[in-house]
KOLVEXMAR-493274 format. One record per residue (C-alpha): residue number from 1; x negated, z, y. Coordinates in Angstrom, 1 decimal, always signed. Last residue first. Layout:
KOLVEXMAR-493274
+------+--------+--------+--------+
| resi |   east |     up |  north |
+------+--------+--------+--------+
|  NUM |      X |      Z |      Y |
...
+------+--------+--------+--------+
end
This chain:
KOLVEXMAR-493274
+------+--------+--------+--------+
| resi |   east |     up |  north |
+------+--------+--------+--------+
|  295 |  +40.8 |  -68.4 |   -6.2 |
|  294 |  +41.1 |  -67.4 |   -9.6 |
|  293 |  +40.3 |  -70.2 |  -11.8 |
|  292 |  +42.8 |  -72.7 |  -13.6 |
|  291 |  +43.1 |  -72.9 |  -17.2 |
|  290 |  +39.6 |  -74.2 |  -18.5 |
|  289 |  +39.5 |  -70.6 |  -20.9 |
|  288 |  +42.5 |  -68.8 |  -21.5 |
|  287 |  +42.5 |  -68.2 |  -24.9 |
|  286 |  +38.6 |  -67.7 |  -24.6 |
|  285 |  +40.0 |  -64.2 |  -22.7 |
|  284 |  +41.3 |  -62.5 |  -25.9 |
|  283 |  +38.3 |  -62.3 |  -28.6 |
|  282 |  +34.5 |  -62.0 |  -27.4 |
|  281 |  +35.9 |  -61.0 |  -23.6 |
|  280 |  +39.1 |  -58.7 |  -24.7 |
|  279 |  +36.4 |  -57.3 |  -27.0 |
|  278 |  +33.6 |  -56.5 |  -24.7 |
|  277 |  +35.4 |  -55.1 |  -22.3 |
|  276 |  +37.7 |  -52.8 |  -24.2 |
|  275 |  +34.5 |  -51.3 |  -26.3 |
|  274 |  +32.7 |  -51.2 |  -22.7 |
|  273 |  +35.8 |  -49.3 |  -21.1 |
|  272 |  +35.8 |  -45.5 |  -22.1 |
|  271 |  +38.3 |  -43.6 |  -19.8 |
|  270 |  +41.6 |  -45.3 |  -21.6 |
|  269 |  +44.4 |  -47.2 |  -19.6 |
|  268 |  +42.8 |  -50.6 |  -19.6 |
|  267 |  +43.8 |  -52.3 |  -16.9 |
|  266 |  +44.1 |  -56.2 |  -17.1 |
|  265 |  +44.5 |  -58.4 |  -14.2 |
|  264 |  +47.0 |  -61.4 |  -14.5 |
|  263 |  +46.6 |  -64.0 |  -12.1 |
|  262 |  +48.4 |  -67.2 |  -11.2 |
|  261 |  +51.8 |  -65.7 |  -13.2 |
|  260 |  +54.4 |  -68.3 |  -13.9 |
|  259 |  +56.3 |  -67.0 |  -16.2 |
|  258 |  +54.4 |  -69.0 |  -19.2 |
|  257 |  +50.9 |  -67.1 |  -17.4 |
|  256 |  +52.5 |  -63.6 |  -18.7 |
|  255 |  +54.0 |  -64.9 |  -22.0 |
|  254 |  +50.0 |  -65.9 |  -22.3 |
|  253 |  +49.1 |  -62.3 |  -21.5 |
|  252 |  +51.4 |  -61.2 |  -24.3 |
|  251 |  +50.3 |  -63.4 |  -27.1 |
|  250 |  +46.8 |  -62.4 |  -26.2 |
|  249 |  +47.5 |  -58.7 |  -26.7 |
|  248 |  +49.0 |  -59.7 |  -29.8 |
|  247 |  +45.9 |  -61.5 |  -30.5 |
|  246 |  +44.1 |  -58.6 |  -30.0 |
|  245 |  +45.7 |  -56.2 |  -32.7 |
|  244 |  +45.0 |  -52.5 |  -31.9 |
|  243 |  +48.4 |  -52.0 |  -30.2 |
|  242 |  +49.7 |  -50.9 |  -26.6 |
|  241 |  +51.1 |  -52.5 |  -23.9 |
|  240 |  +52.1 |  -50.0 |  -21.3 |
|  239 |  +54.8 |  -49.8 |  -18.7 |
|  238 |  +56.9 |  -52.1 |  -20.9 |
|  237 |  +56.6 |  -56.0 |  -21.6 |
|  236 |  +56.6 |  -55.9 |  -25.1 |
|  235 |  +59.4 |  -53.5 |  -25.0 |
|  234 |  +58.7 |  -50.0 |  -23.8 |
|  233 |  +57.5 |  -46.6 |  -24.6 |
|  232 |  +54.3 |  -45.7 |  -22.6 |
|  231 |  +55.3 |  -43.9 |  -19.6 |
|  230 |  +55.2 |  -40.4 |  -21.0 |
|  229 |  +51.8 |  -39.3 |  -19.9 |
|  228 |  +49.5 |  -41.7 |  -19.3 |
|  227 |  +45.9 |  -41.4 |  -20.1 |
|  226 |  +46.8 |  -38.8 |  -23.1 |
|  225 |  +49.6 |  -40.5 |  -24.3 |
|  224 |  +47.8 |  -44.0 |  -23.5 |
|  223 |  +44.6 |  -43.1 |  -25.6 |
|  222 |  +47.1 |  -41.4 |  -28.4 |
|  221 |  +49.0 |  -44.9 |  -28.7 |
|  220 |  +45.9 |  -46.5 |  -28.8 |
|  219 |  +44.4 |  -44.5 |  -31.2 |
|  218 |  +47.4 |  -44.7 |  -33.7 |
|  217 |  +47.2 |  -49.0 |  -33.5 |
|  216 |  +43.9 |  -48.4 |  -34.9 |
|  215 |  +40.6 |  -49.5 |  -33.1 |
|  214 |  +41.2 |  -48.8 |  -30.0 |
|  213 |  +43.8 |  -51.2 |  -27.1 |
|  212 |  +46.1 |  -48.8 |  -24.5 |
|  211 |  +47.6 |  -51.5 |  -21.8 |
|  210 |  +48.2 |  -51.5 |  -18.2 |
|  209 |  +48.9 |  -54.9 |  -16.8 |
|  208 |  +48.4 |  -56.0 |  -13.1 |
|  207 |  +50.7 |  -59.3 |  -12.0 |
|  206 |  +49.7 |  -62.4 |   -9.3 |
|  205 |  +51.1 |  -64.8 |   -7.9 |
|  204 |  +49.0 |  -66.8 |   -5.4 |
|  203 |  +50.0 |  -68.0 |   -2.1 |
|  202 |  +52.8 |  -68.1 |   -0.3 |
|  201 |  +56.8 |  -67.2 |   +0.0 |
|  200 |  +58.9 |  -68.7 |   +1.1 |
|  199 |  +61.9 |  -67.1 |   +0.6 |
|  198 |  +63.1 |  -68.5 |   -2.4 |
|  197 |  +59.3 |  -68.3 |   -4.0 |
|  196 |  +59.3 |  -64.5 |   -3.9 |
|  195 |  +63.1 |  -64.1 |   -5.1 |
|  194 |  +62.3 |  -65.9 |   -8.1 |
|  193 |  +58.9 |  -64.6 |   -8.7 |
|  192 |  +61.1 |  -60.9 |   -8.8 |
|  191 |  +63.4 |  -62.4 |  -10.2 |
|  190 |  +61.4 |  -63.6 |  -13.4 |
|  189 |  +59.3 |  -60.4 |  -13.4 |
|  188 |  +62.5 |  -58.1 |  -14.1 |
|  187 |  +63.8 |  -61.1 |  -16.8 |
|  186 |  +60.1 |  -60.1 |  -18.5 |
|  185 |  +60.5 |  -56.7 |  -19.1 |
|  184 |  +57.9 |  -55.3 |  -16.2 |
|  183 |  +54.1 |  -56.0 |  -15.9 |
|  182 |  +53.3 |  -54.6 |  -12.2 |
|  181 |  +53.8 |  -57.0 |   -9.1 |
|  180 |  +50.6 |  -58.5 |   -6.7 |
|  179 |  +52.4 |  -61.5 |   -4.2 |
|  178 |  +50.5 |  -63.6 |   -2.0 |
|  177 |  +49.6 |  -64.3 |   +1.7 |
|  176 |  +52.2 |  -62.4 |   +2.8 |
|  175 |  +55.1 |  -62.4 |   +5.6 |
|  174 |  +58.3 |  -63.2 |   +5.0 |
|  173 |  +58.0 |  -63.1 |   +1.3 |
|  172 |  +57.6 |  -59.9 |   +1.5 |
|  171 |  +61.3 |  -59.1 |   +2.2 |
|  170 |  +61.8 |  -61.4 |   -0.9 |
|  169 |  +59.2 |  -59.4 |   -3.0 |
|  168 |  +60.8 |  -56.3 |   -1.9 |
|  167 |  +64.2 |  -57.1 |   -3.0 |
|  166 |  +63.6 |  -58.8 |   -6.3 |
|  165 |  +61.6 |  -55.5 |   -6.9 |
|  164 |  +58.1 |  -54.2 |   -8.2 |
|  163 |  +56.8 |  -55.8 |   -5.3 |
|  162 |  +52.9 |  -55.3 |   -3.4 |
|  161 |  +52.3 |  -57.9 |   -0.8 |
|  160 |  +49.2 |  -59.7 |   +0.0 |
|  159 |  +46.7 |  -59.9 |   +3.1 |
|  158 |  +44.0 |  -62.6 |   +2.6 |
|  157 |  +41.0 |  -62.3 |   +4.6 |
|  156 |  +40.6 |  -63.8 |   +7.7 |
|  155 |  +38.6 |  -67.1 |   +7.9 |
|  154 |  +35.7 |  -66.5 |  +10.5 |
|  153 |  +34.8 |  -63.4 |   +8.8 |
|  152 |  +35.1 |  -60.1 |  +10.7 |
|  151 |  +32.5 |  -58.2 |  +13.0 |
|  150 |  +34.1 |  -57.3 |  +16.5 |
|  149 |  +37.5 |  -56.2 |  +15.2 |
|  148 |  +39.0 |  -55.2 |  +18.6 |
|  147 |  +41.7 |  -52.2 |  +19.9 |
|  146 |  +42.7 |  -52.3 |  +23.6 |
|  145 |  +44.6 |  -49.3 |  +23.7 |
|  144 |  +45.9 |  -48.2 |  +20.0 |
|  143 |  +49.0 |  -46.4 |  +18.6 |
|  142 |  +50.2 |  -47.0 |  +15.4 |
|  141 |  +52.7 |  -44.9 |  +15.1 |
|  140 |  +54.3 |  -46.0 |  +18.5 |
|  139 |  +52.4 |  -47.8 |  +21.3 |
|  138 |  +50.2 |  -51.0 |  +20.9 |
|  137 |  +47.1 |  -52.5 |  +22.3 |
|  136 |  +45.8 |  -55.2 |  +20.5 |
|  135 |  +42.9 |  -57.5 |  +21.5 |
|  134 |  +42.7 |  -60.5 |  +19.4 |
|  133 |  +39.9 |  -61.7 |  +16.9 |
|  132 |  +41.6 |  -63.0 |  +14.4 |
|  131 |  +41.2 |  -59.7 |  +12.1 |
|  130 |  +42.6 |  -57.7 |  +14.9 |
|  129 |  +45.4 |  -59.7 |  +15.3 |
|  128 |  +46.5 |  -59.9 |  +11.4 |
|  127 |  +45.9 |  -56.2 |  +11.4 |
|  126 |  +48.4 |  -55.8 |  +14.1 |
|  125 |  +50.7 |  -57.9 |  +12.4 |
|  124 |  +50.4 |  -56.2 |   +8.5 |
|  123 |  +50.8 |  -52.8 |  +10.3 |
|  122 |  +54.1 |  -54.0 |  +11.5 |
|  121 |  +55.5 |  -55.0 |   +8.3 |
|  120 |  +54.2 |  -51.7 |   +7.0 |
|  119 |  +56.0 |  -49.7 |   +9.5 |
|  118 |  +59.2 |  -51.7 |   +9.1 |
|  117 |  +59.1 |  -51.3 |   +5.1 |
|  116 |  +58.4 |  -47.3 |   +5.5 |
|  115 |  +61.0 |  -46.9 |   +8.0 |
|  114 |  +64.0 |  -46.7 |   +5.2 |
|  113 |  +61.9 |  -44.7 |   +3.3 |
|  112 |  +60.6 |  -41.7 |   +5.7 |
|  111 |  +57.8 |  -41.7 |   +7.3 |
|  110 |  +55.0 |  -39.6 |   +5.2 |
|  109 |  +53.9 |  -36.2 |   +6.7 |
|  108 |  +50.1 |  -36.5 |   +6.5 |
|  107 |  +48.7 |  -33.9 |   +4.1 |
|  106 |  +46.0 |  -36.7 |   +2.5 |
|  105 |  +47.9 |  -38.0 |   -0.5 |
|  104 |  +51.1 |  -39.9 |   +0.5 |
|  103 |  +51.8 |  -42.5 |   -2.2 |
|  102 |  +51.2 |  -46.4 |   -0.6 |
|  101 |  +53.6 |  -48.6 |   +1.6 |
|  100 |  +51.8 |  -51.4 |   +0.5 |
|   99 |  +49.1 |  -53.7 |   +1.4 |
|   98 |  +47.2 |  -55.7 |   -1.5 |
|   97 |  +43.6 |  -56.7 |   +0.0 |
|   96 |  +41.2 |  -60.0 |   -0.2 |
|   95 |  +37.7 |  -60.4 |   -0.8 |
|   94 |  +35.6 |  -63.5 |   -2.1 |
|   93 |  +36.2 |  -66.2 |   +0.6 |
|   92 |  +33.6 |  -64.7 |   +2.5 |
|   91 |  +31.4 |  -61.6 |   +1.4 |
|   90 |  +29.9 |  -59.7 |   +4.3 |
|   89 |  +32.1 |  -61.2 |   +6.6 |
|   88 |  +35.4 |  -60.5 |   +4.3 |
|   87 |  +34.0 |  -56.9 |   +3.3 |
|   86 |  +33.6 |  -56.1 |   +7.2 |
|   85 |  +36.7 |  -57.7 |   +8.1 |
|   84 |  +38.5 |  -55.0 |   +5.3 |
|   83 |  +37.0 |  -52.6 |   +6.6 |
|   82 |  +37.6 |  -53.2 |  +10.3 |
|   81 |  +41.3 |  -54.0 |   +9.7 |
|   80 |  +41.8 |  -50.5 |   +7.9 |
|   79 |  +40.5 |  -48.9 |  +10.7 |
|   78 |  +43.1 |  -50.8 |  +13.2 |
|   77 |  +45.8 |  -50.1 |  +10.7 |
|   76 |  +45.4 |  -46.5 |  +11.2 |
|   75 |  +44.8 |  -45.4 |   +7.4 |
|   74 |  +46.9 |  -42.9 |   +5.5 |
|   73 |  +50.2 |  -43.0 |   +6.7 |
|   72 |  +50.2 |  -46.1 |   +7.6 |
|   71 |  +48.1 |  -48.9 |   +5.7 |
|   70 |  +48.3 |  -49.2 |   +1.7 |
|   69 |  +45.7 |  -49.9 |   +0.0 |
|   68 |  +45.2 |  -51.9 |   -3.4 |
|   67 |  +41.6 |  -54.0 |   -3.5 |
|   66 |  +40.4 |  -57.3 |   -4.3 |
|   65 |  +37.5 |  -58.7 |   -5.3 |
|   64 |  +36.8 |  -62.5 |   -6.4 |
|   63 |  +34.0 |  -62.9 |   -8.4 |
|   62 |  +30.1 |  -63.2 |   -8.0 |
|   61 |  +29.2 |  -59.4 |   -8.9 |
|   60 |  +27.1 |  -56.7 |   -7.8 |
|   59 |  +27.3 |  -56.7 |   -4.2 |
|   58 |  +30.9 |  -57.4 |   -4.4 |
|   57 |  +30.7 |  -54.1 |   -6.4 |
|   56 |  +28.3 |  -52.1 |   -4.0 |
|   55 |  +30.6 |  -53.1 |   -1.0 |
|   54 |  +33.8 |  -52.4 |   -2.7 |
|   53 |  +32.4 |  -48.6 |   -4.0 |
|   52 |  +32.2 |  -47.6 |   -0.2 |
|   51 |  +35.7 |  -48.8 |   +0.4 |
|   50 |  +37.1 |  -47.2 |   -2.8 |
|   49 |  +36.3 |  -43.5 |   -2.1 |
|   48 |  +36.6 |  -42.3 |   -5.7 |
|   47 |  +39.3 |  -40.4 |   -6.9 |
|   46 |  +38.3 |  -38.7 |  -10.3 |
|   45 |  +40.7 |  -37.2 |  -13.3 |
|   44 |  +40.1 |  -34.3 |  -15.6 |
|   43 |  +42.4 |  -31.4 |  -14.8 |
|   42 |  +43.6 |  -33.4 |  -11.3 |
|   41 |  +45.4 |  -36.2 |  -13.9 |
|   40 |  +46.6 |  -39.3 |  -11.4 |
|   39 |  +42.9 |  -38.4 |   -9.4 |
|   38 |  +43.7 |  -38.1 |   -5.7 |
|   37 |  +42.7 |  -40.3 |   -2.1 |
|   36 |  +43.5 |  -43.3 |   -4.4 |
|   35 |  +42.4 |  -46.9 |   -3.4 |
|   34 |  +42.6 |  -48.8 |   -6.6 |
|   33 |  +41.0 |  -51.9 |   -7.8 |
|   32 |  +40.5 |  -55.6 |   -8.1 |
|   31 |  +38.2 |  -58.1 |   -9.8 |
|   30 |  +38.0 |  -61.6 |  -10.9 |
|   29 |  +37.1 |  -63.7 |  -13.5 |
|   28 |  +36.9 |  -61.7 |  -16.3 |
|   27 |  +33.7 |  -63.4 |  -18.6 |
|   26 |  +31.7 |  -60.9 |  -20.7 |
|   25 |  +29.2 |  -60.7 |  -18.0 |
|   24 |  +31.7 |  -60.4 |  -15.4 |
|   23 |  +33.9 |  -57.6 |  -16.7 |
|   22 |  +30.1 |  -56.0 |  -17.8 |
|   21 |  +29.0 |  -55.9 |  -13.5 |
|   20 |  +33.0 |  -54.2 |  -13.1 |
|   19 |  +32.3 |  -51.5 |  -15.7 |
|   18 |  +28.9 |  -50.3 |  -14.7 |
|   17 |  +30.4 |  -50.2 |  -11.1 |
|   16 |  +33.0 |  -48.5 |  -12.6 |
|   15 |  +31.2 |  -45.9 |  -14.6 |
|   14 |  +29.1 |  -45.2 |  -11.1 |
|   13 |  +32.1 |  -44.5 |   -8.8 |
|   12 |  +34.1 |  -42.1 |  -11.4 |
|   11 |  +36.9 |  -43.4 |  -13.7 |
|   10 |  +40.5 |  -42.5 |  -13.6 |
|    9 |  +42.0 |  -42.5 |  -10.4 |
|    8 |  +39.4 |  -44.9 |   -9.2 |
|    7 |  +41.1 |  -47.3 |  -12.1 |
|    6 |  +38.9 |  -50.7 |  -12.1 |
|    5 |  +41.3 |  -53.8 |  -12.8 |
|    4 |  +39.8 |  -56.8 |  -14.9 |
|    3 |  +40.9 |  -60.3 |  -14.0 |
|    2 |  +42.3 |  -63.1 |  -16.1 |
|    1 |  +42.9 |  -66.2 |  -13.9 |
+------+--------+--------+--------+
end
């Protein structure tokens, strides 16, 4: 239920690893990162490749894995479907991908916005044929002539939405296997769940948190200034929770599950993560223990 996000924009490949392997240890129960082709600070940041980190971290752990991409502009859905059948063969029922329409990053020309949501919706369906063994030929953006997944689990992977919006989440509804959103003022998150579950949508719900914890209250609000620019202000629910005192922390996360929230993963905004890790795990996540596991 509580998960630990790893920051490729952040962090570089062998921190993270070191990172995910402690989540575990100290007792987050699942796992999912970032796919960024660019560092969100390019004076100090890092951007590694997140689909040759994945297979040393499932390697490393036992927990559920999952990973933000977005198909389109920056992978050909048919590549993308190959990765991500590798992971699910190589690791079945642990890995599972968050598909969205994704910031442009490698000097591809973007579509523009009102396409994006068409071209992702169709993305999803050819990746859903290649991962169940069809061949696909297509024409268009996605262009491919006779395209197959030859090594892929025998249950696909899960493929879930990105929302930050009623809207989204209820076009998304239409056709994902679960629903990842970003910690918002809590009547945002309530319609966007809302608008999820009226149209059918499936699976699990689940919400990434970015928060700034140190020592003193003063540190985290300098970690988060420095980590994240100017998007730390906010109500209890804002772009970033920030204070020293862990059970307000805890108090949040539990508002979090109230909602209706299957999994909340928690991404701590600073560089150095073993002092977050190990007290969120001695202090914040027994709160939580025997409610239900991550799937």
């Amino acid at each position: 239920m509580i998960g630990f996000h790893a920051s490729h924009e952040q962090i570089d490949p062998s921190a993270l690893l070191t990172a995910v392997k402690r989540a575990e240890e100290v007792g987050f129960t699942a796992m999912m990162c970032s796919d960024p082709f660019a560092p969100w600070n390019i004076d100090r940041g890092e951007a590694g490749f997140a689909w040759s980190w994945l297979g040393a971290a499932l390697e490393a752990t036992r927990v559920s894995f999952g990973v933000l991409t977005a198909p389109g502009p920056r992978y050909h859905p048919a590549v993308l479907a190959q990765a991500i059948g590798t992971l699910g063969q190589m690791y079945p029922g642990r890995f599972w991908a968050t598909l969205g329409p994704g910031a442009n990053g490698t000097g591809q020309r973007p579509p523009s916005e009102p396409a994006q949501p068409d071209r992702l919706e169709e993305s999803v369906r050819v990746m859903r044929a290649l991962l169940a063994g069809e061949e696909v030929s297509t024409t268009g953006p996605n262009t491919m002539e006779r395209a197959r997944v030859w090594s892929r689990p025998d249950t696909p992977p899960p493929l879930l939405a990105t929302a930050m919006t009623a809207d989204t989440a209820g076009w998304a509804a239409g056709w994902a296997d679960g629903l990842v959103t970003v910690a918002q003022p809590a009547d945002t998150l309530r319609r966007v769940l809302d608008a999820y579950d009226a149209g059918g949508g499936m699976g699990r719900r689940s919400v990434r948190v970015h928060l700034s914890w140190a020592s003193t209250d003063e540190e985290a609000l300098a970690i988060a200034r420095d980590q994240w620019g100017d998007a730390v202000a906010g109500e209890p629910h804002g772009s970033v929770l920030i204070s020293s005192d862990l059970g307000w922390h805890a108090a949040r996360i539990a508002e979090l599950v109230e909602l209706g929230f299957d999994d909340i993963y928690l991404h701590h905004v600073g560089v150095r993560q073993q002092e977050f890790l190990d007290a969120f795990g001695d202090q914040v996540l027994p709160h939580f223990h025997g409610q239900a596991e991550v799937a």
